[in-house]
C-alpha positions in Angstrom: -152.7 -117.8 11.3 -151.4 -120.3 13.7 -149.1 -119.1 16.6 -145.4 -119.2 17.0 -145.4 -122.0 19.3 -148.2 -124.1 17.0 -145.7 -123.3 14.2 -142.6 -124.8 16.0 -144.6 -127.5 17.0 -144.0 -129.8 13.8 -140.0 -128.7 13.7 -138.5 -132.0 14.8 -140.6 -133.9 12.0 -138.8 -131.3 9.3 -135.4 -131.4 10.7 -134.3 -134.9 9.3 -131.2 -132.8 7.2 -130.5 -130.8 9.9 -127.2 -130.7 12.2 -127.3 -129.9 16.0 -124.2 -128.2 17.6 -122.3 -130.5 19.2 -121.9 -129.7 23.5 -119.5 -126.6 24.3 -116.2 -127.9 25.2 -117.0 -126.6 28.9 -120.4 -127.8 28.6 -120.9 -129.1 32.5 -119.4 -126.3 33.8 -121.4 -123.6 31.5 -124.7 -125.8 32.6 -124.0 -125.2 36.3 -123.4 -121.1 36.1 -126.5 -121.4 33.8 -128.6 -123.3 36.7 -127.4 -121.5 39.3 -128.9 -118.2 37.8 -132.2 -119.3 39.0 -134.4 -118.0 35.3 -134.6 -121.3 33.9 -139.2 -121.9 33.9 -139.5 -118.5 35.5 -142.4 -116.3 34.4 -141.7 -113.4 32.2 -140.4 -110.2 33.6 -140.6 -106.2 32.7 -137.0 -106.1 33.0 -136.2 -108.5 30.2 -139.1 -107.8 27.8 -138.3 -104.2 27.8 -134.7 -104.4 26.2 -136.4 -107.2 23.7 -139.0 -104.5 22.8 -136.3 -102.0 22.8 -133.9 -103.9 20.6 -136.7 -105.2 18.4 -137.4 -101.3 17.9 -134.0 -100.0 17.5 -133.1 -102.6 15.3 -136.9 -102.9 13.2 -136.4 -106.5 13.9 -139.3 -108.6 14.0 -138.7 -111.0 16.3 -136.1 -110.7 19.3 -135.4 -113.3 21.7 -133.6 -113.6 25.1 -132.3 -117.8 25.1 -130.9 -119.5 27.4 -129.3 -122.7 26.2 -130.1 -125.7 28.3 -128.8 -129.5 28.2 -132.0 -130.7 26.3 -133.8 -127.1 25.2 -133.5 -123.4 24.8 -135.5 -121.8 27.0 -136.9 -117.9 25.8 -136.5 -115.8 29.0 -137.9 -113.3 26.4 -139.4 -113.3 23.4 -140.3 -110.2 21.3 -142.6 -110.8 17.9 -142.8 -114.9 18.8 -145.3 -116.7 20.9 -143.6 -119.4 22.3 -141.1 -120.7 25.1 -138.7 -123.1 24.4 -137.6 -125.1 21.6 -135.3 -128.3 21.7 -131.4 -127.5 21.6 -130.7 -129.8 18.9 -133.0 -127.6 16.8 -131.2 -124.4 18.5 -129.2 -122.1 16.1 -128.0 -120.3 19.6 -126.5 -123.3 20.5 -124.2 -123.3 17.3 -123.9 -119.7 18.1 -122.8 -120.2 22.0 -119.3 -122.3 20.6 -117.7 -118.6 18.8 -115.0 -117.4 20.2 -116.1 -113.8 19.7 -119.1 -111.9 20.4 -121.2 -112.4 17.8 -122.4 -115.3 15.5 -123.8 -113.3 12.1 -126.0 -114.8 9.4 -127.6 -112.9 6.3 -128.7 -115.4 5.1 -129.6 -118.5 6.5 -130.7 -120.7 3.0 -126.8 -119.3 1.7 -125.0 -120.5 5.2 -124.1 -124.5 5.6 -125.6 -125.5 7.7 -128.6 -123.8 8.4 -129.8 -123.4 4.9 -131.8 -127.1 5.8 -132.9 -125.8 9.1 -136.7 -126.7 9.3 -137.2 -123.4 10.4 -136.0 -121.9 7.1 -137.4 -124.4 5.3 -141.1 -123.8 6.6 -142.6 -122.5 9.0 -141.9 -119.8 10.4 -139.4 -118.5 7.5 -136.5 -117.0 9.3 -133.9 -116.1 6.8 -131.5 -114.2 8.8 -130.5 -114.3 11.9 -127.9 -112.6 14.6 -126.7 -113.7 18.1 -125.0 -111.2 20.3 -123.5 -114.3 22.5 -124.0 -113.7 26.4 -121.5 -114.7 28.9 -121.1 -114.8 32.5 -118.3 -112.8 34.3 -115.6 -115.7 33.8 -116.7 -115.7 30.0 -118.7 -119.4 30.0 -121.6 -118.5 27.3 -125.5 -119.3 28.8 -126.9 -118.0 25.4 -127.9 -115.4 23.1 -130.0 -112.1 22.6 -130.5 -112.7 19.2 -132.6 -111.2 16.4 -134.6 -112.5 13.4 -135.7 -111.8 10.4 -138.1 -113.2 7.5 -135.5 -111.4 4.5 -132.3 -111.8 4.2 -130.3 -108.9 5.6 -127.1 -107.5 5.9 -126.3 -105.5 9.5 -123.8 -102.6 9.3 -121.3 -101.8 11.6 -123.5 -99.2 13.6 -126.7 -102.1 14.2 -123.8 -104.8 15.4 -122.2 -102.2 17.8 -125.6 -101.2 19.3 -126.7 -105.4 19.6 -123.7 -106.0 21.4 -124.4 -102.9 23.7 -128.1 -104.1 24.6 -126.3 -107.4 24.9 -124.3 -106.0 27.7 -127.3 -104.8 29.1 -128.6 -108.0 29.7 -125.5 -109.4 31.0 -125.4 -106.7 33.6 -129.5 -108.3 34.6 -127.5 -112.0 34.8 -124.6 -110.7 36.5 -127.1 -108.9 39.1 -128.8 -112.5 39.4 -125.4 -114.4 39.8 -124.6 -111.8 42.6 -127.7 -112.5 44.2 -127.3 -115.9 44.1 -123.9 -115.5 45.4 -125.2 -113.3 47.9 -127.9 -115.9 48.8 -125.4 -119.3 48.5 -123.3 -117.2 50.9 -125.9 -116.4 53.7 -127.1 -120.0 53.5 -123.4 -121.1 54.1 -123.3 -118.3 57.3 -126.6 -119.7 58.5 -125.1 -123.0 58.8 -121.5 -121.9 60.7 -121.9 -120.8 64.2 -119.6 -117.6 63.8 -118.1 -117.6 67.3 -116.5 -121.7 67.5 -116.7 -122.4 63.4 -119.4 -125.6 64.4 -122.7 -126.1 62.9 -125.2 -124.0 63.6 -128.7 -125.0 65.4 -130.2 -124.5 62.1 -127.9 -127.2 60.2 -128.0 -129.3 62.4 -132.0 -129.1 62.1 -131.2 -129.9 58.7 -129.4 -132.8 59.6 -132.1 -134.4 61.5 -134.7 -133.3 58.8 -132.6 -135.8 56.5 -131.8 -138.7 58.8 -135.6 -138.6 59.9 -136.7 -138.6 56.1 -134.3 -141.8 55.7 -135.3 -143.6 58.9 -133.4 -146.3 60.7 -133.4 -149.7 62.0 -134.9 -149.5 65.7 -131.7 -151.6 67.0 -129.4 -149.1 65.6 -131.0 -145.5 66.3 -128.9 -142.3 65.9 -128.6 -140.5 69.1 -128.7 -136.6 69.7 -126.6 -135.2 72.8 -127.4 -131.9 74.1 -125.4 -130.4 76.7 -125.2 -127.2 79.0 -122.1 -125.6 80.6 -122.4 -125.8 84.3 -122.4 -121.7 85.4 -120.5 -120.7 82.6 -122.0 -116.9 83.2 -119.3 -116.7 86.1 -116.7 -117.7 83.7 -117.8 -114.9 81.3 -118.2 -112.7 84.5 -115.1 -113.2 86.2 -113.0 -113.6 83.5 -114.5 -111.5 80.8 -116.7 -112.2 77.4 -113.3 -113.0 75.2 -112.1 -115.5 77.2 -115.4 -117.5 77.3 -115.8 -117.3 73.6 -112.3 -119.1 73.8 -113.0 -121.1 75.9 -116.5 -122.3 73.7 -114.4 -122.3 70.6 -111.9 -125.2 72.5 -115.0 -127.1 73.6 -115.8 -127.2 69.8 -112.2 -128.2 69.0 -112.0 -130.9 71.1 -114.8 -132.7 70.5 -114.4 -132.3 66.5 -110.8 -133.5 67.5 -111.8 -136.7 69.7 -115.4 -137.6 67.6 -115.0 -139.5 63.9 -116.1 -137.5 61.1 -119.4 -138.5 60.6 -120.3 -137.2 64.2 -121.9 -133.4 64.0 -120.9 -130.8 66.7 -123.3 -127.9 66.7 -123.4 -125.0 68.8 -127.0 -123.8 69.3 -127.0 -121.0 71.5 -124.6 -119.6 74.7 -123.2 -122.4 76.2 -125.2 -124.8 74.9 -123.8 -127.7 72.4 -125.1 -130.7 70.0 -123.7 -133.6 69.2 -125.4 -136.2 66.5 -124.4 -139.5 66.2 -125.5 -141.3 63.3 -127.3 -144.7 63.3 -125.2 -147.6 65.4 -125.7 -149.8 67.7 -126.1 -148.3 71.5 -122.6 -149.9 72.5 -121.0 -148.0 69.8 -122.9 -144.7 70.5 -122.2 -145.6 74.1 -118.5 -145.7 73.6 -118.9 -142.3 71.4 -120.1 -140.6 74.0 -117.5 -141.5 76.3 -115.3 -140.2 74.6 -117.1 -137.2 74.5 -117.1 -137.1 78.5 -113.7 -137.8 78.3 -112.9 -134.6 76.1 -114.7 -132.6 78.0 -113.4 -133.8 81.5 -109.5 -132.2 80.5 -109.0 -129.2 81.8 -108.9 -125.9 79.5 -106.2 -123.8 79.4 -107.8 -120.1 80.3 -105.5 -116.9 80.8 -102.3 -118.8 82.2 -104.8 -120.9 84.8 -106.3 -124.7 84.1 -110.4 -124.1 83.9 -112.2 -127.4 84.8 -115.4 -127.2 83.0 -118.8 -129.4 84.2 -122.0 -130.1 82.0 -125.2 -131.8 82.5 -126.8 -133.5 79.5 -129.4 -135.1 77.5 -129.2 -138.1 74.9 -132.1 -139.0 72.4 -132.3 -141.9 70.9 -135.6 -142.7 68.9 -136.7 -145.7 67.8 -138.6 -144.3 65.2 -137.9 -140.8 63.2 -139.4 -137.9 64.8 -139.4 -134.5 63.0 -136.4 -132.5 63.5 -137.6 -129.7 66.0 -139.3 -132.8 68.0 -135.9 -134.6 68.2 -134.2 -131.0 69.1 -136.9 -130.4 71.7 -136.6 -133.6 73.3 -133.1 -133.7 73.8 -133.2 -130.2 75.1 -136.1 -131.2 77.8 -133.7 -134.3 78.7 -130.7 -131.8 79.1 -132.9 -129.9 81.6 -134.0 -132.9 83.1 -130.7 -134.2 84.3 -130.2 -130.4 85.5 -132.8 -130.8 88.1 -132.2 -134.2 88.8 -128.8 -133.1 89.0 -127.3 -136.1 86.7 -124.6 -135.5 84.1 -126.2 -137.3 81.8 -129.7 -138.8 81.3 -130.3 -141.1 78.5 -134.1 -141.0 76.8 -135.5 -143.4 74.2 -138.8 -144.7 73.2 -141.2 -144.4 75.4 -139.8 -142.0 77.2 -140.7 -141.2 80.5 -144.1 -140.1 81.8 -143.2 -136.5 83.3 -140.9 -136.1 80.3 -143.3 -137.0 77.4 -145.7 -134.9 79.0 -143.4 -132.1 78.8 -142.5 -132.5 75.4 -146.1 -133.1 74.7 -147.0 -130.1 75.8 -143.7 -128.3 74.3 -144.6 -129.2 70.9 -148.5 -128.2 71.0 -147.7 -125.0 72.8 -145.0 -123.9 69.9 -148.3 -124.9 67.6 -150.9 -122.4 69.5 -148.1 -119.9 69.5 -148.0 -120.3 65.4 -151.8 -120.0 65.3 -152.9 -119.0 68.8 -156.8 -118.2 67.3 -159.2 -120.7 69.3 -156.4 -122.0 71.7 -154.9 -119.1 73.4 -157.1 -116.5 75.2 -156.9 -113.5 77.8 -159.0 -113.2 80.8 -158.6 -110.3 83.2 -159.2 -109.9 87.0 -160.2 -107.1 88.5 -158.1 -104.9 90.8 -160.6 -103.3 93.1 -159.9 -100.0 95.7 -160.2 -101.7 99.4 -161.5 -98.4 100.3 -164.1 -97.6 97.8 -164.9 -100.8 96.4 -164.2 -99.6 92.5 -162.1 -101.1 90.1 -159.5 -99.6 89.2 -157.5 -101.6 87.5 -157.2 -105.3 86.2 -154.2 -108.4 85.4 -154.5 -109.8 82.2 -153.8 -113.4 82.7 -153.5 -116.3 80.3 -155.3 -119.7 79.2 -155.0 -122.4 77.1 -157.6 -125.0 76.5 -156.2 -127.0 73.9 -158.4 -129.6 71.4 -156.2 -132.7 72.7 -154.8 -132.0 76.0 -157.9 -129.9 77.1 -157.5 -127.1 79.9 -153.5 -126.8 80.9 -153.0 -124.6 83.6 -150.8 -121.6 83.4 -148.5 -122.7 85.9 -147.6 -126.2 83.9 -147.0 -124.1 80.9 -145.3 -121.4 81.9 -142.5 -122.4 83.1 -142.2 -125.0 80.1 -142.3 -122.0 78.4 -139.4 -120.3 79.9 -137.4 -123.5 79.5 -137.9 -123.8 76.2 -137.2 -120.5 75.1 -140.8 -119.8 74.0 -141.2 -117.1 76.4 -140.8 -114.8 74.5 -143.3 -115.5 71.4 -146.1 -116.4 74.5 -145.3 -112.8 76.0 -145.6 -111.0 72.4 -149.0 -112.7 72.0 -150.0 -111.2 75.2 -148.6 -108.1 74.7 -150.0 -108.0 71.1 -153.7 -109.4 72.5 -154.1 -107.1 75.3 -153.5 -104.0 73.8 -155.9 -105.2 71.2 -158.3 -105.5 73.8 -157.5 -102.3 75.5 -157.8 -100.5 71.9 -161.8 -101.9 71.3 -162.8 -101.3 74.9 -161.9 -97.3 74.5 -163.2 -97.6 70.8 -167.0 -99.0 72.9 -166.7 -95.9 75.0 -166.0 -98.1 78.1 -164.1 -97.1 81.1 -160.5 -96.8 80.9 -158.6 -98.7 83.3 -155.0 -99.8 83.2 -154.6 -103.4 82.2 -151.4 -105.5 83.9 -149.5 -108.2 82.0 -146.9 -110.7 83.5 -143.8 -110.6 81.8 -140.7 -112.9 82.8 -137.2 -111.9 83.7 -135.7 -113.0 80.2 -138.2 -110.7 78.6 -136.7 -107.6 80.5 -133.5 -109.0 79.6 -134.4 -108.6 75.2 -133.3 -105.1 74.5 -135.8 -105.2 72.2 -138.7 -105.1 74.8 -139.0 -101.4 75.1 -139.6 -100.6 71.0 -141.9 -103.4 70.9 -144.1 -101.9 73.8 -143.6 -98.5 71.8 -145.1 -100.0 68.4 -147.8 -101.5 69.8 -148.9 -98.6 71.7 -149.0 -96.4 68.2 -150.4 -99.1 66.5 -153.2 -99.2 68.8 -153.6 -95.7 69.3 -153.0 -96.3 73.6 -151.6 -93.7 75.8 -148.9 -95.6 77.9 -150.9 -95.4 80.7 -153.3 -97.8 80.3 -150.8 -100.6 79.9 -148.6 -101.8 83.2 -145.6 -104.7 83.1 -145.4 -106.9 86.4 -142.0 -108.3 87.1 -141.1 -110.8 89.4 -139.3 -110.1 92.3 -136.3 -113.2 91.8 -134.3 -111.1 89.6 -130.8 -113.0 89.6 -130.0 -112.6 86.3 -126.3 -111.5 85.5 -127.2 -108.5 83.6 -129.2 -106.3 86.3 -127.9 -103.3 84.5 -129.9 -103.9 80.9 -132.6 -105.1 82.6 -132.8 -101.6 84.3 -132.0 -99.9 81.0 -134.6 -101.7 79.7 -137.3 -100.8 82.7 -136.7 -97.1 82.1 -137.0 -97.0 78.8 -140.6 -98.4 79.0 -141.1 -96.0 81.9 -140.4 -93.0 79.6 -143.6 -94.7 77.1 -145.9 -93.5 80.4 -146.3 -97.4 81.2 -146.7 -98.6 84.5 -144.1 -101.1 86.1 -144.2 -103.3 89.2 -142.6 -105.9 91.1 -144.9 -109.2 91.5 -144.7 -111.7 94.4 -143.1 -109.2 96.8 -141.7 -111.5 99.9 -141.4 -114.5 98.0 -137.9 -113.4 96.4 -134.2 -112.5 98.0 -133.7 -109.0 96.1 -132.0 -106.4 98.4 -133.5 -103.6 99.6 -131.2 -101.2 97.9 -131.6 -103.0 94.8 -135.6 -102.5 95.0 -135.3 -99.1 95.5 -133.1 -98.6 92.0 -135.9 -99.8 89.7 -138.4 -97.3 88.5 -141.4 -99.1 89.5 -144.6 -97.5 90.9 -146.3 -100.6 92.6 -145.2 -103.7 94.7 -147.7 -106.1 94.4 -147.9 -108.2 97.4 -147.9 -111.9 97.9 -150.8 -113.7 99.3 -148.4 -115.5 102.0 -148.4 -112.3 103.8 -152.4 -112.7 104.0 -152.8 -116.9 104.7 -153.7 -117.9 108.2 -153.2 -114.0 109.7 -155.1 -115.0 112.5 -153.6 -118.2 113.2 -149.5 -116.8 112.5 -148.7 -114.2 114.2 -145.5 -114.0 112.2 -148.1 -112.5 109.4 -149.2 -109.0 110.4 -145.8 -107.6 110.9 -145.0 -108.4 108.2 -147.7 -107.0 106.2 -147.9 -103.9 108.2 -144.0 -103.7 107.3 -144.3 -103.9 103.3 -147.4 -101.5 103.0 -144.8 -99.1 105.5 -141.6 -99.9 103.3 -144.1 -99.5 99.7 -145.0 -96.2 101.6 -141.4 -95.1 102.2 -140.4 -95.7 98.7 -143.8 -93.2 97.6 -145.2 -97.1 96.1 -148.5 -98.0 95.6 -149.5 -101.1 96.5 -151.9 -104.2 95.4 -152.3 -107.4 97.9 -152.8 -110.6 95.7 -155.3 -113.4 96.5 -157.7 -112.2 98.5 -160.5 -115.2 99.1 -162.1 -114.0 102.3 -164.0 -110.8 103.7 -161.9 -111.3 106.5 -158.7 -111.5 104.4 -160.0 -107.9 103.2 -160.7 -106.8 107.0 -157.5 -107.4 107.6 -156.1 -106.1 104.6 -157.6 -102.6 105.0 -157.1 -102.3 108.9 -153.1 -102.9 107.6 -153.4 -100.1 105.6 -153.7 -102.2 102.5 -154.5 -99.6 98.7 -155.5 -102.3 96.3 -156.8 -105.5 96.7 -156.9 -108.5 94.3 -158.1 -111.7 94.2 -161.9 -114.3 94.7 -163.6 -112.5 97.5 -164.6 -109.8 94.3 -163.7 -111.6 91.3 -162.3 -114.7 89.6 -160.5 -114.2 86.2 -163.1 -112.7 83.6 -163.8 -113.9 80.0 -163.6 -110.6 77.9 -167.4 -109.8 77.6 -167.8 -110.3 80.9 -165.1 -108.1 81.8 -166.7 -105.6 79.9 -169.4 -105.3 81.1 -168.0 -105.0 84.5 -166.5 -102.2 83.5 -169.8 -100.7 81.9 -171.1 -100.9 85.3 -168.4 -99.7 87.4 -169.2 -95.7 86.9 -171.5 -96.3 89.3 -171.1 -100.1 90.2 -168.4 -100.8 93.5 -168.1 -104.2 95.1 -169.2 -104.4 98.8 -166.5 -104.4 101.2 -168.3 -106.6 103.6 -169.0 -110.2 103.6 
């Protein structure tokens, strides 16, 4: 017996006597709410076969469908007793249903009713003589199509059978309805993502959207578009001194006014803080020249702020590529330009193709770094250098420090990366993949039975900045099964950010996990004294300037023998960084000096290596003379 698609097959060669419905009188707008519910080609689903199957039972109907009526088909979202999918819609008796008025569209007998008595599927194959379509409708009553049932006799429904059809119908409007909602719901989000709630602009994901587009239609390379990124100049004081509500404001006029001054096929975005977007589409340079002038100019007024004139300052960067670039490339770039004419202290510095040497090295190295963080596996690695007692000569401890040898670029040292890193505002994702790897590596050296030592990790300020920091440290220590001890966060000592107070917060909280905390670089930064002694650290870790050239500066010992005095004051342990020399140590341990770190015992280790060190150092110490 051939199957219900193979038999539906041949219907367009029957229906020569056959009449299709004409369109619905609101046939575009019907098509759209029918699109936008998203089933149209989707695979079957329990939800929707279940009230066929029930409806089929209740009803001892042999075949029960779920059709949606398309422009060109009707498509079976279910089908109950028939193996098939679709059908055209000028063969569609839902279609002619879809144009009552009421609920239903009844036929007995489809040979007796004009005109589907010469529809080629009661003519032939597969025989249907009867047929009933409870019509379904969305919420503004614009019918999408039927849950109808089928029969191979004729038959007449009582009252009782129609009722309960138009209940299971309402059934599976509720199933729409939920999908229109989540459509809704969905359309709605997508809309929020793109508005920056706090100035009404574009968001930094639109505008990426933007670019994606442009990019994908290209340009002429003698009229580019041009992306503008600019930074507030010390807009934290303005939020500081004048409160949070009067800087949101005061961001919401920036937007205004350059919406106001800029033509309307210019973009404003706001991407994040104090930091703004402007695209200008493809022009000539003196056109976009004269654009952003007027931006300048805009800008350049003062803003009216609690009864007083605020005179706002920016420095910024301009983009404009010869050639399309993807659209987190373009953003990038005009990003690194904006902090470029930061340190070069410019208001605005204009990029192009090629763009400088220093600058397309650090957007080189921007982009391939965001790549290693996405799959770090073979790029990104640990190593870890011991801490060693400069009485005893054991390790007791080690810094987990970073590398990145990448298949292009090759080795790129930590301290080109890093700080492009913290720029860029991948920070953050580099210091989770440290987190994440070193605890891993803590985890399968107690699982090999090896010596447990706490492990150090550098984290930056903005990182103790994330209120998010602590219950990260906390889920990775479950997941790995690690007592907080074992694990130690190094901070550095130029902490000038404006919000001291959370970073505190955020300090004690991972002191209550049993973690370790301490300040790196002591002596390089300008933190107070009194300031110092609030954080709940346990260990200042030293910097090597307080060891170079102690014999030759005599500038150097008091001031070592005054950090391991203050460290002692404030019950601190200490650990003196970059050690290379025996007599480094020497002088290190006739200081008074606890820990020592640094090439006169170790460079970085590889894991293995590392390892085995540790394997060893039961019994293993490291001489304490050259």
């Amino acid at each position: 017996m051939a199957s219900g698609q193979e038999q539906l097959q041949p219907l367009a060669e029957r229906a020569s006597d056959w009449t299709p419905a004409p369109a619905h009188p609101r046939e575009e707008a019907r098509l759209e709410a029918l699109a936008g519910l998203g089933l149209l080609d989707t695979p079957p689903e329990a939800r929707f076969d279940r009230l066929t199957s029930l409806v089929a039972h209740v009803l001892d109907a042999p075949v029960v469908l779920i059709s949606l009526v398309g422009a060109d088909r009707q498509w079976f979202k279910s089908a109950c007793g028939l193996d098939a999918q679709s059908t055209p819609r000028d063969l569609s008796v839902c279609a002619h249903a879809i144009l009552e008025a009421g609920p239903l569209l009844v036929l007995e007998d489809l040979q007796a009713s004009a005109p589907f008595s010469m529809h080629p599927m009661v003519t032939g194959e597969p025989g249907f003589r009867s047929y009933v379509g409870r019509i379904l409708r969305t919420p503004g009553g614009l019918p999408l199509g039927t849950l109808c049932v089928l029969d191979h006799k004729p038959r007449r429904f009582n009252t009782h059978e129609l009722e309960t059809l138009v209940s299971f119908g309402g059934l599976v409007e509720e199933e729409l309805y939920a999908r229109m909602r989540h459509a809704d719901d969905k359309a709605r989000l997508a809309a929020e993502r793109r508005v920056d709630a706090k100035t009404g602009l574009a968001s930094r994901a639109h505008i990426l959207e933007v670019l994606d587009t442009r990019a994908a239609e290209g340009w002429a390379a003698d009229t580019p578009p041009t992306l503008l990124v600019f930074d507030l100049d010390d807009f934290t004081l303005v939020n500081r001194s004048m409160g949070r509500r009067v800087g949101d404001a005061i961001l919401a006029g920036v937007g205004r006014r350059l919406v106001g001054a800029l033509p309307d096929t210019v973009l404003t975005a706001r991407l994040e803080r104090d930091a703004f977007a402007v695209f200008f589409p493809p022009a000539p340079s003196e056109e976009n020249a004269a654009l952003l002038e007027t931006a300048r100019q805009a800008l350049a007024r003062p803003f009216p702020a609690e009864g007083r004139s605020l005179h706002l300052t920016a420095h910024a960067g301009a983009v404009s590529p010869i050639a399309p670039l993807s659209a987190a490339s373009w953003l990038d770039l005009a990003e690194e330009t904006c902090r470029q004419a930061q340190r070069q202290h410019l208001s605005l510095l204009l990029a192009s193709d090629p763009t400088p040497k220093n600058l397309q090295e650090r957007f080189q190295i921007t982009v391939a770094l965001r790549e290693a963080l996405a799959s770090p596996a073979g790029q990104l690695r640990m190593v870890y250098q011991p801490k060693v007692s400069a009485v005893t000569g054991a390790v007791v401890g080690a810094e987990a420090l970073i590398r990145w040898q990448h298949p292009v670029l090759g080795f790129v040292s930590p301290g080109k990366f890093v700080p492009i890193a913290e720029e860029m505002g991948l920070n953050w994702a580099l210091s989770r993949f440290v987190l994440e790897t070193v605890c891993a590596q803590i985890a399968a050296w107690r699982a090999a039975g090896l010596p447990e030592v706490p492990v150090a990790v550098n984290l930056s300020l903005s990182d103790f900045d994330r209120p998010e920091l602590a219950e990260m440290v906390a889920g990775l220590l479950q997941r790995h099964g690690l007592p907080g001890e074992l694990l130690e966060l190094e901070i550095t000592e130029q902490i000038d950010s404006a919000d001291k107070k959370n970073i505190v917060e955020q300090m004690r909280q991972v002191r209550e996990l049993g973690v370790g905390l301490s300040v790196d670089d002591f002596g390089t930064g300008y933190s107070s004294l009194a300031w110092l002694a609030s954080l709940p650290i346990q260990t200042l870790k030293i910097d090597r300037s307080f060891v170079t050239d102690f014999a030759t500066r005599p500038e150097v010992p008091p001031l070592m023998r005054g950090s391991l005095s203050l460290a002692q004051d404030l019950n601190l342990k200490t650990v003196i960084e970059g050690v290379e020399t025996y007599a480094e140590l020497d002088f290190i341990r006739d200081c008074g000096g606890d820990v020592v770190q640094g090439w006169v015992f170790s460079r970085p280790l590889e894991v293995d290596a590392f390892g085995d060190l540790a394997a060893r150092s039961v019994w293993h110490r490291f001489p304490l003379k050259g």
